[in-house]
LOMI-61877 format. One record per residue (C-alpha): residue number from 1; x negated, y, z negated; residue in one letter. Coordinates in steps of 0.02 Angstrom, whole numbers, plus 50000, padded with zeros to 5 digits. Each point is the difference from the previous one (the first is absolute). Example, Ala and Ser with C-alpha at 12.3 -4.5 7.8 and 13.67 -1.06 7.14 Angstrom:
% residues 2
+-----+-------+-------+-------+---+
!   k !    xx !    yy !    zz ! r !
+-----+-------+-------+-------+---+
!   1 ! 49385 ! 49775 ! 49610 ! A !
!   2 ! 49931 ! 50172 ! 50033 ! S !
+-----+-------+-------+-------+---+
//
This chain:
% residues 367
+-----+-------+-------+-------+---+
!   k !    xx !    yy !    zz ! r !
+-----+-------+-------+-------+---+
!   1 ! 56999 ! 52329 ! 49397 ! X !
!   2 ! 49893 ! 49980 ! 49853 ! X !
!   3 ! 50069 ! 50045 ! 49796 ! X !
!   4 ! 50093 ! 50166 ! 49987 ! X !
!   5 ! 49915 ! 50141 ! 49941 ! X !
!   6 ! 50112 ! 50136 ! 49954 ! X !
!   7 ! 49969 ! 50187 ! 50068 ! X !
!   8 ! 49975 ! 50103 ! 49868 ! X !
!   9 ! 50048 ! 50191 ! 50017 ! X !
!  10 ! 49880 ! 50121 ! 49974 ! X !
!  11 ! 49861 ! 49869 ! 49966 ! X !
!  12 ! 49819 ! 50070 ! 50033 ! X !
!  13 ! 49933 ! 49928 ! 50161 ! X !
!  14 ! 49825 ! 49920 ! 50000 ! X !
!  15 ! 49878 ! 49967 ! 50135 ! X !
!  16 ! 49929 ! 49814 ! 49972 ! X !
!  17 ! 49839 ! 49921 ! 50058 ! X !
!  18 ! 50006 ! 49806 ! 50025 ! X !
!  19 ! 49791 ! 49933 ! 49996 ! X !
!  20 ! 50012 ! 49828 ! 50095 ! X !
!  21 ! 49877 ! 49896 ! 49989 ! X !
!  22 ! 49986 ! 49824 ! 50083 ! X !
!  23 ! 50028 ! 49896 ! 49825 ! X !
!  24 ! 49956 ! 49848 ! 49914 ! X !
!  25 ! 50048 ! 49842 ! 49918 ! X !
!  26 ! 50075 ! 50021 ! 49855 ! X !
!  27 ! 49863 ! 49868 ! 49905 ! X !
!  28 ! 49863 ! 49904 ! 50087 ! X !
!  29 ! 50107 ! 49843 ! 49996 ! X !
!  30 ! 50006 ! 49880 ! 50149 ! X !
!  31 ! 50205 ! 50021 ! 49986 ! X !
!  32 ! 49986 ! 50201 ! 49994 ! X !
!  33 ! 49860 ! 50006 ! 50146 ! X !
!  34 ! 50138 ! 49897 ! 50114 ! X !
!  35 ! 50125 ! 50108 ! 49942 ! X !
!  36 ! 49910 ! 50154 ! 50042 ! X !
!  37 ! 49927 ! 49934 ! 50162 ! X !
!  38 ! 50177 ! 49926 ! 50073 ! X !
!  39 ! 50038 ! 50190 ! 49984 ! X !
!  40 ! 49866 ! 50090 ! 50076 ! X !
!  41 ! 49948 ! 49865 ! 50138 ! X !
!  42 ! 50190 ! 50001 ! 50059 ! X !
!  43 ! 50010 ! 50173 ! 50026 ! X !
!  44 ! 49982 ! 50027 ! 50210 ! X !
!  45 ! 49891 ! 50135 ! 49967 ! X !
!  46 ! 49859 ! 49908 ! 49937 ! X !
!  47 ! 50015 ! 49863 ! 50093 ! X !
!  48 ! 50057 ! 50034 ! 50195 ! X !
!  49 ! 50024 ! 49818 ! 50060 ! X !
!  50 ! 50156 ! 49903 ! 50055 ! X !
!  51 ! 50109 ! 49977 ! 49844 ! X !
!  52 ! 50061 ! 49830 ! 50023 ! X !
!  53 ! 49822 ! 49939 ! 50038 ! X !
!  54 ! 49944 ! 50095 ! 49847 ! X !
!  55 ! 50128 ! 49957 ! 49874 ! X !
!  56 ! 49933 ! 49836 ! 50026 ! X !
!  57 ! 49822 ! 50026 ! 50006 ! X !
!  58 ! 50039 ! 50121 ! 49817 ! X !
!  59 ! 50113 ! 49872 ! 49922 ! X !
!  60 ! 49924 ! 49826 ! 50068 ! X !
!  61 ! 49819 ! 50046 ! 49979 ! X !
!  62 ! 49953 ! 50170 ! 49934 ! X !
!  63 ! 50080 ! 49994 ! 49825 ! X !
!  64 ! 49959 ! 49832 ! 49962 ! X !
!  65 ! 49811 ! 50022 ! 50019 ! X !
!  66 ! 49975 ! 50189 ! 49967 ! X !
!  67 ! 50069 ! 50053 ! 49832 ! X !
!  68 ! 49919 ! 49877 ! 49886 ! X !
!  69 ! 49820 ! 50060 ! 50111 ! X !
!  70 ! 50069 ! 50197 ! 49984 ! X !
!  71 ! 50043 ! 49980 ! 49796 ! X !
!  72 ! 49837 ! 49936 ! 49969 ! X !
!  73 ! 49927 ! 50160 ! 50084 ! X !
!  74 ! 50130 ! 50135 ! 49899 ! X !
!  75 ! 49936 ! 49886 ! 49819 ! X !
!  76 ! 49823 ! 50079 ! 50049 ! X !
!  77 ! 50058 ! 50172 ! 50006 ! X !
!  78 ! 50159 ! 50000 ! 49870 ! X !
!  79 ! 49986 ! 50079 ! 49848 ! X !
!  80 ! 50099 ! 50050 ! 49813 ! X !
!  81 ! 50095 ! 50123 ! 50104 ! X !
!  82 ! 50057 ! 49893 ! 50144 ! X !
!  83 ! 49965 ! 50031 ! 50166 ! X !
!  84 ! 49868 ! 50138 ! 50045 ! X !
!  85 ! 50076 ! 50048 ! 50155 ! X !
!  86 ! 50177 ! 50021 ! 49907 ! X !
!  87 ! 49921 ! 50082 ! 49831 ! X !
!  88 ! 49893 ! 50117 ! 50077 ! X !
!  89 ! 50151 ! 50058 ! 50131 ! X !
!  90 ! 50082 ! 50038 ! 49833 ! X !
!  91 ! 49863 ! 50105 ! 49921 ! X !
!  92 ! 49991 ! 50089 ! 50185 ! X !
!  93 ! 50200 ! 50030 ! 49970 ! X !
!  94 ! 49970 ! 50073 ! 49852 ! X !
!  95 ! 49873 ! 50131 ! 50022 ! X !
!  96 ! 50071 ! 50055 ! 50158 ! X !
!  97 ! 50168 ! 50041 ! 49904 ! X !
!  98 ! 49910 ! 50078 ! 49864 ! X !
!  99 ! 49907 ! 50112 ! 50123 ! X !
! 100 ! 50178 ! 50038 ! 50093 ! X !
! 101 ! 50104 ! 50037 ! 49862 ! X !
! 102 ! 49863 ! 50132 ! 49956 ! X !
! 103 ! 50011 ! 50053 ! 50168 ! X !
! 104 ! 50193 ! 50027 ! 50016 ! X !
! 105 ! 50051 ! 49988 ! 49830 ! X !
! 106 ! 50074 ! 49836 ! 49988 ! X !
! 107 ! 50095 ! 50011 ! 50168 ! X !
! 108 ! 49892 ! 49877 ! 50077 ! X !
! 109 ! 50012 ! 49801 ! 49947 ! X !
! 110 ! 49891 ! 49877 ! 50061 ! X !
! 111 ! 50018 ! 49798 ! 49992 ! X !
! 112 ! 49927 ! 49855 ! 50086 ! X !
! 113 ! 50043 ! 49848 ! 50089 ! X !
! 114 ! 49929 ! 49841 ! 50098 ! X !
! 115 ! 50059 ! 49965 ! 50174 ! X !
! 116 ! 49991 ! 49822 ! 49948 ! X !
! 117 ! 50016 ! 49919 ! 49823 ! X !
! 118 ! 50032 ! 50117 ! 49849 ! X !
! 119 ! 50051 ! 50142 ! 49959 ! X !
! 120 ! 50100 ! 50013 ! 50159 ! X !
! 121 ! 50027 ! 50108 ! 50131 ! X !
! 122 ! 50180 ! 50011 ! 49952 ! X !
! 123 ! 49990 ! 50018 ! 49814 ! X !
! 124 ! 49860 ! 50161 ! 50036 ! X !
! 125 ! 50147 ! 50064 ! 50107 ! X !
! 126 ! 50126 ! 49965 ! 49883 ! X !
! 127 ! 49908 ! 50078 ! 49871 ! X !
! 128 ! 49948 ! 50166 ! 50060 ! X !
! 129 ! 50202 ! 50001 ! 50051 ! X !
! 130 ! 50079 ! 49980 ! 49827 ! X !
! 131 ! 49856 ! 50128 ! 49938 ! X !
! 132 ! 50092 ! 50120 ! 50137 ! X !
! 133 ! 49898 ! 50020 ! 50155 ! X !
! 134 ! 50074 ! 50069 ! 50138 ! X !
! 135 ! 49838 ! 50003 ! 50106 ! X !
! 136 ! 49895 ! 49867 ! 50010 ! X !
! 137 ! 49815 ! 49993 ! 50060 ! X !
! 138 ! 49938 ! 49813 ! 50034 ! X !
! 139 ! 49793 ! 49991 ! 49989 ! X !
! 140 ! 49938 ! 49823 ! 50060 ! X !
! 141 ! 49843 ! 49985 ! 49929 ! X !
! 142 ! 49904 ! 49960 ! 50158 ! X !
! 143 ! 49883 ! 50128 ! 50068 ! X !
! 144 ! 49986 ! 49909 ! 50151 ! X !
! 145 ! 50171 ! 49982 ! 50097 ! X !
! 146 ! 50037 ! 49829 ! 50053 ! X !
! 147 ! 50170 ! 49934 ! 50047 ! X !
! 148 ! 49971 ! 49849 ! 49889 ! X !
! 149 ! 49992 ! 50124 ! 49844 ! X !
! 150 ! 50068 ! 50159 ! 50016 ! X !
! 151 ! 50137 ! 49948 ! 50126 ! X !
! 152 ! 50055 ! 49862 ! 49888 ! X !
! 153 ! 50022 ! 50122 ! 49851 ! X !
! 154 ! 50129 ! 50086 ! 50122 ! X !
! 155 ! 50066 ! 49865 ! 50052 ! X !
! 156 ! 50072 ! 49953 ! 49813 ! X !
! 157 ! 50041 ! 50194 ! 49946 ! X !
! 158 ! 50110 ! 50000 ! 50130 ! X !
! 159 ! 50082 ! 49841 ! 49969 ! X !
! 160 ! 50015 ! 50057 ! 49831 ! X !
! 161 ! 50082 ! 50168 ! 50041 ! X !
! 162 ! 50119 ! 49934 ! 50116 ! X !
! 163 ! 50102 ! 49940 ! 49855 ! X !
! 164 ! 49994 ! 50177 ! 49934 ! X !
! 165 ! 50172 ! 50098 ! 50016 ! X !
! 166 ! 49912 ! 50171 ! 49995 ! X !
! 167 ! 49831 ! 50011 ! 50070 ! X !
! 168 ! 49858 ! 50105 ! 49955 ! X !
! 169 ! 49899 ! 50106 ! 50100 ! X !
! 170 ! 49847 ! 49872 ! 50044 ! X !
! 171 ! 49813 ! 50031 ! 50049 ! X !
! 172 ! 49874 ! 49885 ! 50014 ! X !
! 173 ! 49778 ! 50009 ! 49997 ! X !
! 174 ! 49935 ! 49891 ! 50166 ! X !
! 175 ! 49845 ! 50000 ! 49967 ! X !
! 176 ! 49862 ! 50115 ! 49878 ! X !
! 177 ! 49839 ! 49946 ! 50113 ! X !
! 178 ! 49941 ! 50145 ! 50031 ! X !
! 179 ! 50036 ! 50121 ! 49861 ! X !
! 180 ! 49869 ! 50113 ! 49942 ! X !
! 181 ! 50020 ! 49976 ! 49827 ! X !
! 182 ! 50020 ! 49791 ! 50020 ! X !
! 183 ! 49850 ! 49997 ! 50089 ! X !
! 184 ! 49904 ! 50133 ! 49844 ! X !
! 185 ! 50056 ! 49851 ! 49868 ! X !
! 186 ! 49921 ! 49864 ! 50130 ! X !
! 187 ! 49855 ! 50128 ! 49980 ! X !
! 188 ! 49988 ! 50016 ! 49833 ! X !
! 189 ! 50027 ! 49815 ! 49961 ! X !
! 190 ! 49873 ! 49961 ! 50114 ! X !
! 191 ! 49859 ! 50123 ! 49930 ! X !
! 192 ! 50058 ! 49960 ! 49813 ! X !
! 193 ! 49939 ! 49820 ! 50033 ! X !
! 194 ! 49848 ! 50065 ! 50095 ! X !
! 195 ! 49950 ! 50120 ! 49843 ! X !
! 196 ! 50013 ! 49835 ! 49875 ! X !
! 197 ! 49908 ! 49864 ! 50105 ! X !
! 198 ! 49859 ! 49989 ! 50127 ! X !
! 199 ! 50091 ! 50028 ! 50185 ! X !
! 200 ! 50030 ! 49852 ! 50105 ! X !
! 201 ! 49906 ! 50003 ! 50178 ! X !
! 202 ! 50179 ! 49984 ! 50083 ! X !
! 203 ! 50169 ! 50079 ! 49961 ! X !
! 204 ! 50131 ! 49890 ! 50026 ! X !
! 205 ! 50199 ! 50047 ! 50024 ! X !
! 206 ! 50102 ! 49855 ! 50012 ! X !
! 207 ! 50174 ! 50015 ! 50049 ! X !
! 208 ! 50145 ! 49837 ! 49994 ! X !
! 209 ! 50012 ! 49925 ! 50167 ! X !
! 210 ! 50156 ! 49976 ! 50123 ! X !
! 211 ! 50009 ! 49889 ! 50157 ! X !
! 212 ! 49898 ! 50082 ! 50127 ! X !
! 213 ! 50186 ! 49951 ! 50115 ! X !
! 214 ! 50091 ! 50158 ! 49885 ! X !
! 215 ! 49872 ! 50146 ! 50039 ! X !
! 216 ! 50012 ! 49936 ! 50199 ! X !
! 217 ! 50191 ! 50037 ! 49969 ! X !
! 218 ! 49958 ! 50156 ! 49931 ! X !
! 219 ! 49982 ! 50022 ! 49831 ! X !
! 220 ! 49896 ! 50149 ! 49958 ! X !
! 221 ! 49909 ! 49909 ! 49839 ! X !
! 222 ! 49832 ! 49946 ! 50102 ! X !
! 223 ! 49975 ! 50198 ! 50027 ! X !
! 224 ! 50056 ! 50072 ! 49848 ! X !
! 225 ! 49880 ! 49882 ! 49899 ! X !
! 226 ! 49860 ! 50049 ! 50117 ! X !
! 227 ! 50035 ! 50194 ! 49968 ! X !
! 228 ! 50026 ! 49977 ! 49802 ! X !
! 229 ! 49806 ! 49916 ! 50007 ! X !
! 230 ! 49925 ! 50151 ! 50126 ! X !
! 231 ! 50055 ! 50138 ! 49899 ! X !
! 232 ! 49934 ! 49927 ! 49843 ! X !
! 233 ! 49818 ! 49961 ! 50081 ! X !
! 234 ! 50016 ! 50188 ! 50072 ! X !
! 235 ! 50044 ! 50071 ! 49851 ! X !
! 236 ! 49859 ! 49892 ! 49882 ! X !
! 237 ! 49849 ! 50059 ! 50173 ! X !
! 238 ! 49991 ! 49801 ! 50034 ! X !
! 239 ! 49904 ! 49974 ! 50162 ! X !
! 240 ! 50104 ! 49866 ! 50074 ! X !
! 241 ! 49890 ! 49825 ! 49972 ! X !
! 242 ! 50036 ! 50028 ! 49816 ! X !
! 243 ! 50194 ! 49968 ! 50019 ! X !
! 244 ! 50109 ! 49869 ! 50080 ! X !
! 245 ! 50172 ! 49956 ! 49993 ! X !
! 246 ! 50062 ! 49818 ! 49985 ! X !
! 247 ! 50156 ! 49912 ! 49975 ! X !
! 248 ! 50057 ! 49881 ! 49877 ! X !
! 249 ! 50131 ! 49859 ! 49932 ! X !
! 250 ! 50017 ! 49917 ! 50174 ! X !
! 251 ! 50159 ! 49897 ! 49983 ! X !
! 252 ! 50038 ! 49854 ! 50158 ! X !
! 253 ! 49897 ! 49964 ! 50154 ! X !
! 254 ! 50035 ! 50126 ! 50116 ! X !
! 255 ! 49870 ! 50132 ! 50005 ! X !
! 256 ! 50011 ! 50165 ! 49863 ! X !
! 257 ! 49925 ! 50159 ! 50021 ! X !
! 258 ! 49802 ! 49976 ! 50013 ! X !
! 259 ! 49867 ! 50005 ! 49923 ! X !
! 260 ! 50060 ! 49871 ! 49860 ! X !
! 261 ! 49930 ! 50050 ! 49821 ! X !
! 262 ! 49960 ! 49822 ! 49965 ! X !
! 263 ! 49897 ! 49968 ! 50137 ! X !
! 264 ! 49918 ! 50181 ! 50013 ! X !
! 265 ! 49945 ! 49974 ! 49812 ! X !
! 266 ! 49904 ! 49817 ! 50065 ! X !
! 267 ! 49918 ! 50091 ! 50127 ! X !
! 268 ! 49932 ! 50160 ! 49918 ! X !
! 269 ! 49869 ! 49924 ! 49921 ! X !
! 270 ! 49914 ! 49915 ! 50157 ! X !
! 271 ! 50010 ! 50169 ! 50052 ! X !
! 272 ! 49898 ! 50085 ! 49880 ! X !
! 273 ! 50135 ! 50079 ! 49899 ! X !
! 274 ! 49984 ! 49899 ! 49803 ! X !
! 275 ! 50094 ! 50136 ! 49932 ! X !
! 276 ! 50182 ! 50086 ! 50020 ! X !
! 277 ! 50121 ! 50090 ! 49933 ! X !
! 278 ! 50180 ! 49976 ! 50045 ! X !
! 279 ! 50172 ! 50067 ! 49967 ! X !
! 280 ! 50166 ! 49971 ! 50040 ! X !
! 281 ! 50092 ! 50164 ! 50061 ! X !
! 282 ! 50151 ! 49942 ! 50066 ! X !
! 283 ! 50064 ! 49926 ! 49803 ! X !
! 284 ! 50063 ! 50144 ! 49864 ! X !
! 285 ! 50006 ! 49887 ! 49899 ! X !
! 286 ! 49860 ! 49832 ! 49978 ! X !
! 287 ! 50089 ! 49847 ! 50003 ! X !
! 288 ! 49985 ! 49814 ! 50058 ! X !
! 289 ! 49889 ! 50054 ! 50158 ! X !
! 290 ! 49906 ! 50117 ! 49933 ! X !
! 291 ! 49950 ! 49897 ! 49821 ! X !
! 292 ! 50002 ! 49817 ! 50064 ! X !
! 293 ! 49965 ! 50045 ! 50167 ! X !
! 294 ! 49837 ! 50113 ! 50030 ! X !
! 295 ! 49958 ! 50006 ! 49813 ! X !
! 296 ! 49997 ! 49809 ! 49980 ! X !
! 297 ! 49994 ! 49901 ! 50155 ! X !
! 298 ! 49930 ! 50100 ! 50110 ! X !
! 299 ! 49859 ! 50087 ! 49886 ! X !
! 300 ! 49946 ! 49811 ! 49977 ! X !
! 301 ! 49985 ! 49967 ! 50204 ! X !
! 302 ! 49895 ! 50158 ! 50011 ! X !
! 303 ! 49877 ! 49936 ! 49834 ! X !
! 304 ! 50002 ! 49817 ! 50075 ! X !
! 305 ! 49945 ! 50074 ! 50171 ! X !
! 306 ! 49854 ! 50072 ! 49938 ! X !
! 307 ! 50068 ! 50170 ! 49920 ! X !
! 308 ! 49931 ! 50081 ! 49856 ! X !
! 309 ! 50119 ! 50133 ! 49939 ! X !
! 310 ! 50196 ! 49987 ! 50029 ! X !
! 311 ! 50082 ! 50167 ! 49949 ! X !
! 312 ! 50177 ! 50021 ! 49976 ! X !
! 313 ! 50068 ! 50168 ! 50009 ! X !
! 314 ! 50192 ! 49982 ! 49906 ! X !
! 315 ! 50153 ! 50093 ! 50081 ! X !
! 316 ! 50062 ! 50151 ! 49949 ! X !
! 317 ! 50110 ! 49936 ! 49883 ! X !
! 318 ! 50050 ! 50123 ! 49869 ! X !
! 319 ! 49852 ! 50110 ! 50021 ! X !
! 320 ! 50048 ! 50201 ! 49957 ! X !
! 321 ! 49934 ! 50014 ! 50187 ! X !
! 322 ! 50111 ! 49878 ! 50062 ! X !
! 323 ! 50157 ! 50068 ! 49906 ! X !
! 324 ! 49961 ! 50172 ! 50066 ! X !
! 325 ! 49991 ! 49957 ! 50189 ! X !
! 326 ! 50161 ! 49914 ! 49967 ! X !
! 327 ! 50103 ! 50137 ! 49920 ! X !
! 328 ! 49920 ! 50127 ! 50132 ! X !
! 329 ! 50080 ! 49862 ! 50133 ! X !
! 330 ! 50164 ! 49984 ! 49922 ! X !
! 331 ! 50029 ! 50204 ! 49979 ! X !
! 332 ! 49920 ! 50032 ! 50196 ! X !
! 333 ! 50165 ! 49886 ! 50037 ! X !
! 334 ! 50121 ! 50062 ! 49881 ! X !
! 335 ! 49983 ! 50182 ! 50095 ! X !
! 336 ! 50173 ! 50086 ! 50050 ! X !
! 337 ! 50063 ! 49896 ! 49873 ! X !
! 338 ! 50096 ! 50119 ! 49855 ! X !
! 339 ! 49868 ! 49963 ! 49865 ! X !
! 340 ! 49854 ! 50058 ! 50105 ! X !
! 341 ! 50069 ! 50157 ! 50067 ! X !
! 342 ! 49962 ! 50179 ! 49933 ! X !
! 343 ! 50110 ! 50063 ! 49870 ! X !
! 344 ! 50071 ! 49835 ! 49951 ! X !
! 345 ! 50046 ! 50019 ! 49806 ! X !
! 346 ! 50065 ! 49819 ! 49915 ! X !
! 347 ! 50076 ! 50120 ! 49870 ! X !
! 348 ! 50104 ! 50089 ! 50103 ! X !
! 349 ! 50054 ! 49850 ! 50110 ! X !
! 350 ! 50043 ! 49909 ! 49816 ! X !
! 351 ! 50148 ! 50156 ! 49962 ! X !
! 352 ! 50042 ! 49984 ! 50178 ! X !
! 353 ! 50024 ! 49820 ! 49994 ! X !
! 354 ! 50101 ! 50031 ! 49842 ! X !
! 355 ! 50138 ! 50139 ! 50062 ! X !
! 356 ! 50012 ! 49862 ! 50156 ! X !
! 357 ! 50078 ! 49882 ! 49897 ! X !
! 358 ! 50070 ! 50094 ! 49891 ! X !
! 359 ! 50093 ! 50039 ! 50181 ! X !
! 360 ! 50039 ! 49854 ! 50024 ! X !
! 361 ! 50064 ! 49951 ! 49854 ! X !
! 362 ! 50116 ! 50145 ! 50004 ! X !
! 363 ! 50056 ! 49947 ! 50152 ! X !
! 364 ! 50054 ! 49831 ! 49971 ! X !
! 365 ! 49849 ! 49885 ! 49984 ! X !
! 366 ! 49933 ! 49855 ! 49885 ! X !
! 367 ! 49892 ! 50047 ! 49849 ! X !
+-----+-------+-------+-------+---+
//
């Protein structure tokens, strides 16, 4: 069991919201990349292979070559505040409590965690626990379900909880793919760039990969990106050769989910097409792949191929549009839950909570 935490009589319950995201290093160090990479490429999740075999392949090979090639990459994208992915989770965090306490008058707390790297999984939990939830709502930030994201975040809450002596009530957010007000801040984003630059020829949505092996086994990811992409091109009138979805960060040699970005980007121009516009709607936040990957490396492919104009179209971020599809996520969940139901009055649970320990007090228990 983990440290005690007393039960306090009378003590206002909480409902707490735990934002995962899938982390970081904590510094674009060759040291702090292996550290952060013997954690996430261990997990079964991400990679489904024989163990043994793996642990060798990870600790023989793997972090002896890819760290010092992966810190060069986060140096390109670091900045005063750290990690992007990691600062801009926080600045997320924050506006969506703001917006909640306002919404249930401070009954509501919100904190974020990393499935892999810091801050934790377990320290969000342990958190939100000492600040006295008693209902807990987990939101992976993956629009997209995939088992090698939003499983894994389950996969470590309930680790963590099983060294809880009283539980909470739990819910979790699969997936946000299809949500109508997700899909108006794609929208929005996407028009936003169009009103401030000349429009590419060819909208591009490019979602992270996964071994083509995992959505054969059944993993849904494959036709929830596919959906996310078709409602936005509804919704913006695109006729459909002025969209395509690709897939990037290809990891190994067995095949991914195709088209690859990379080579999509070679070919476009040979095609015709010397202009795009691309964005990445399975990230909230932008990060390593999203920076380094398509902004960087893959905008130069495109220009050395014979492209003229490379537009990047950022994530979501911290945007008021973002932040409000969030919150109107997080409350559609919290529903039959004490804080959204009619007539619920925090002043009148806050005397009631009072006279119940005064109870119990009365009756024998611990200050």
């Amino acid at each position: 069991m983990s440290e005690k935490v007393n039960h306090k009589h009378g003590a206002q319950e909480k409902l707490g919201i735990l934002l995962v995201n899938l982390g970081s290093p904590d510094t674009p160090t060759p040291s702090a990349v292996r550290k952060y990479l013997a954690q996430f490429l261990a997990d079964p999740r991400v990679i489904e292979a024989n163990r043994f075999i793996w642990w060798f392949a990870l600790h023989g090979v793997i972090l002896r070559i890819r760290p010092s090639r992966a810190a060069k990459a986060y140096r390109k994208i670091w900045t005063e505040n750290g990690s992007p992915l990691v600062h801009i989770s926080k600045l997320q965090t924050l506006s969506i409590q703001k917006k909640l306490e306002d919404r249930f008058r401070g009954h509501v707390i919100a904190d974020l965690a990393m499935t892999y790297g810091n801050p934790s999984i377990e320290s969000g939990l342990e958190a939100l626990r000492r600040a006295g939830a008693r209902r807990l709502l987990i939101l992976p930030m993956y629009p997209q379900y995939s088992a090698t994201t939003t499983a894994a975040v389950f996969d470590e809450v309930t680790r963590v909880l099983q060294g809880w002596r009283w539980l909470p009530d739990l819910r979790m957010i699969n997936h946000y793919h299809d949500h109508p007000e997700y899909i108006d801040a794609l929208c929005n984003s996407i028009n936003k760039q169009w009103e401030s630059a000349p429009r590419g020829e060819l909208l591009l949505f490019s979602f992270h990969g996964i071994p083509q092996r995992y959505i054969d086994n059944g993993d849904p990811y494959f036709c929830h990106c596919l959906k996310t992409a078709r409602l936005v091109a509804e919704k913006l009138n695109l006729e459909e050769d002025k969209w395509k979805v690709v897939f990037q960060s290809r990891f190994g040699r067995e095949p991914w989910l195709e088209p690859y970005c990379s080579v999509t980007l070679q070919e476009l121009p040979a095609d015709g097409i010397k202009s795009v516009d691309i964005l990445c709607p399975g990230f909230a936040a932008d990060c390593l792949e999203t920076l380094e990957e398509i902004q960087m490396e893959n905008k130069e492919l495109f220009l050395q191929a014979g492209g003229k104009a490379f537009n990047y179209i950022p994530c979501l971020n911290d945007s008021s549009d973002h932040i409000h599809a969030i919150c109107e996520i997080l409350t559609a969940h919290m529903f039959g839950w004490p804080e959204t139901m009619p007539g619920w009055d925090a002043g009148k649970l806050a005397v009631e909570a009072n006279k119940s320990r005064q109870r119990a007090i009365d009756m024998g228990a611990k200050k």
